[in-house]
C-alpha positions, 0 to 999 in steps of 0.5 A: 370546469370543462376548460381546466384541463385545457388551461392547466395542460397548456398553461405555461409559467412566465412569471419569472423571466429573466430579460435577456441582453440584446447583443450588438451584433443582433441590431434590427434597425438604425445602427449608430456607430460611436467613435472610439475616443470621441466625445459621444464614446466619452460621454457614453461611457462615463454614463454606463459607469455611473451608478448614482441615479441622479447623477446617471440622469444629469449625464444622460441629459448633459449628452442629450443637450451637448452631444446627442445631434443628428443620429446620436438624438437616438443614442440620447433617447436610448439612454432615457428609454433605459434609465427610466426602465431601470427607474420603473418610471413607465410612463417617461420610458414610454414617452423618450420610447415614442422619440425613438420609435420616431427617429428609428420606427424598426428599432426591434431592441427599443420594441422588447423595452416598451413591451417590457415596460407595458408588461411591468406597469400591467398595461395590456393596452400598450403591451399588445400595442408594442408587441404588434409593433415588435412583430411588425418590425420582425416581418419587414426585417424578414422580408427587406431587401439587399442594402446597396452594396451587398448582395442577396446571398450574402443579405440572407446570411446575414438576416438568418444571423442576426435573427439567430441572435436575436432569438431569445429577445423574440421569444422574451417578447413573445412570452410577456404578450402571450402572459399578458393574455393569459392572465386576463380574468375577463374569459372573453377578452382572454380569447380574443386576445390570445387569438389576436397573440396568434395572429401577432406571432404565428411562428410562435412556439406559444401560438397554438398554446394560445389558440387552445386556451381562446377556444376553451375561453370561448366555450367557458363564456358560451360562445360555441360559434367561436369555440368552434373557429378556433378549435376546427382551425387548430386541429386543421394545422395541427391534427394532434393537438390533444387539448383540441380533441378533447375540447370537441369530443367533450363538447358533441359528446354533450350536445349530443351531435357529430357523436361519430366524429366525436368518437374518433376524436375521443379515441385518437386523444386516449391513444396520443396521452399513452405516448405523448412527451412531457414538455420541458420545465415539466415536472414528472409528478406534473406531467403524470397528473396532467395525462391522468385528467386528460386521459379521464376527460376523453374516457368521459366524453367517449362514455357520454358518447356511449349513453347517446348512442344507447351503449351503455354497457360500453359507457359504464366501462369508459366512466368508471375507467375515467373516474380514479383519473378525474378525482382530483378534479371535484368537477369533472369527477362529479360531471364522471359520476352523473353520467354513470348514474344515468347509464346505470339507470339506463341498465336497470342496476339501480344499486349501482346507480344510486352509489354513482350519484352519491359520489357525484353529490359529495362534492361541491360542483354544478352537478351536486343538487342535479345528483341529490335530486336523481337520489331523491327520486330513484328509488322510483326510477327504472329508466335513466334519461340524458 
């Protein structure tokens, strides 16, 4: 419950990608030429035009045996890679990809088709495995050295172009990686691997996404010592991270620690929902809904705040101000009104104080027998305690 927000404000939908061409002209690895009118080219195209599959296979093996010698072997197993892609024989793509990867080890366009195909076949194990390798080939292309013959100048223009090109195919990687992490149901093996996606592409545009949903992770599966890493490390990069502000103030707020930190961090996320931007693929009526719970998170944490440092005037105007705006969330709706019932308590309105534990009791939550057992005993009750 304490991390929806976090998943839902940060999550991004990868369902529907499309797998974008990689051009010629962005080659990171072996280039192969292919002369025009050759018997490769021939074979080649012949290969390309074919559109029955058996037949597809039997060229691409005649080539192999007749054609494919020396540097054309990558060609062949380039060809093998794809058609058994296309065919969603995972396991023979991985295996002519292995070839590849052994005759070429930087070859970044063979790298987006085994990380496609592990993402595919739903085979995280892979899947993380090639896009470490993609990420591996990116960093040593990044960092090469002038080939003879060119110089540095000259090296570096063409790096940033070829890179440029190759955008969308990174970005392609990236997102198949990040999803894969994401969509684990285990909460702690998603936090480690989101973390370990960060640390894969830290250029990333999902790395602190992914960042912010491992530290939420880790708190759901009660690791606070990691929570906190990931968290504070966030928020070190990024001091505006609104998901990470809320996650801390939420959680000194509970453990009643910090509570001057936590405060801070609790007002500078209520100032920064007022003007942040919504992202793009975004609805309005998303991007509405998602200010509005996490405006009310921090408005609820400043009130839990409040209570532990016994103003509780203040902490019944935060909670009720955040209770329309957490409603749609039954969870952090109910956690809203058990604490404004304790602080109601606290003020002595006892009136007020059982209307605000009713409402948490009227939804299904951790907090629904914890408010109907507050109802029970509060007509005795002068004093509220958190």
């Amino acid at each position: 419950m304490r991390n929806k927000l976090i998943l839902s404000a940060l999550f991004v939908s990868l369902l529907l990608l499309v797998w974008p061409a990689l051009p010629a002209y962005a080659q990171i690895g072996k280039f192969v030429p292919i002369q025009a009118g050759s018997d490769a080219d021939r074979a080649v195209t012949e290969i390309n035009a074919a559109t029955d599959a058996a037949q597809k296979l039997a060229l691409i093996d005649k080539f192999a045996a007749s054609v494919a010698q020396g540097d054309m072997a990558m060609v062949a197993d380039d060809l093998y890679v794809n058609y058994y892609l296309a065919a969603k024989n995972y396991d023979k793509a991985f295996e002519y990809g292995e070839k590849l990867f052994a005759l070429d080890a930087d070859n970044f366009s063979n790298a987006v088709n085994m990380v496609r195909a592990a993402a595919e076949k739903g085979d995280a194990e892979k899947l993380f495995a090639y896009g470490e390798k993609a990420s591996a080939i990116l960093q040593r292309y990044k960092t090469s050295a002038a080939p003879d013959g060119l110089s540095e100048d000259a090296w570096a223009n063409r790096k940033t172009q070829t890179l440029q090109d190759a955008h969308d195919n990174v970005t392609y990687v990236e997102q198949l990686v990040f999803n894969g992490a994401y969509q684990m149901r285990d909460v702690t093996k998603r936090a480690g691997a989101l973390v370990r996606f960060a640390q894969m592409f830290p250029e990333s545009a999902y790395a602190s996404q992914a960042l912010g949903v491992a530290a939420a992770s880790y708190r759901q599966s009660q690791n606070p010592a990691k929570m906190l890493e990931v968290a504070n490390g966030l928020l070190a990069k990024d001091p505006n991270n609104l998901g990470m502000l809320i996650l801390l103030a939420d959680y000194y707020s509970e453990k009643g620690e910090q509570l001057d930190k936590a405060e801070g961090e609790a007002k500078k996320a209520i100032s920064l929902v007022d003007v942040s931007k919504k992202p793009e693929g975004a609805t309005e009526e998303q991007w509405q809904a998602q200010n509005a719970l996490q405006k009310g998170l921090a408005l609820s944490a400043l009130g839990q705040i409040n209570i532990q440092k016994k103003d509780n005037v203040q902490a019944v105007q935060n909670l009720r101000a955040a209770a329309p705006l957490l409603k749609p969330d039954e969870g952090s709706y109910a956690r809203n009104q058990y604490r404004l019932g304790f602080a109601l308590l606290n003020l002595k309105r006892l009136p007020e104080a059982k209307v605000a534990f009713t409402e948490a009791a009227s939804v299904n939550s951790p907090y629904k027998a914890l408010a109907q057992e507050k109802l029970r005993s509060a007509p005795a009750t002068t004093a509220g305690r958190n």
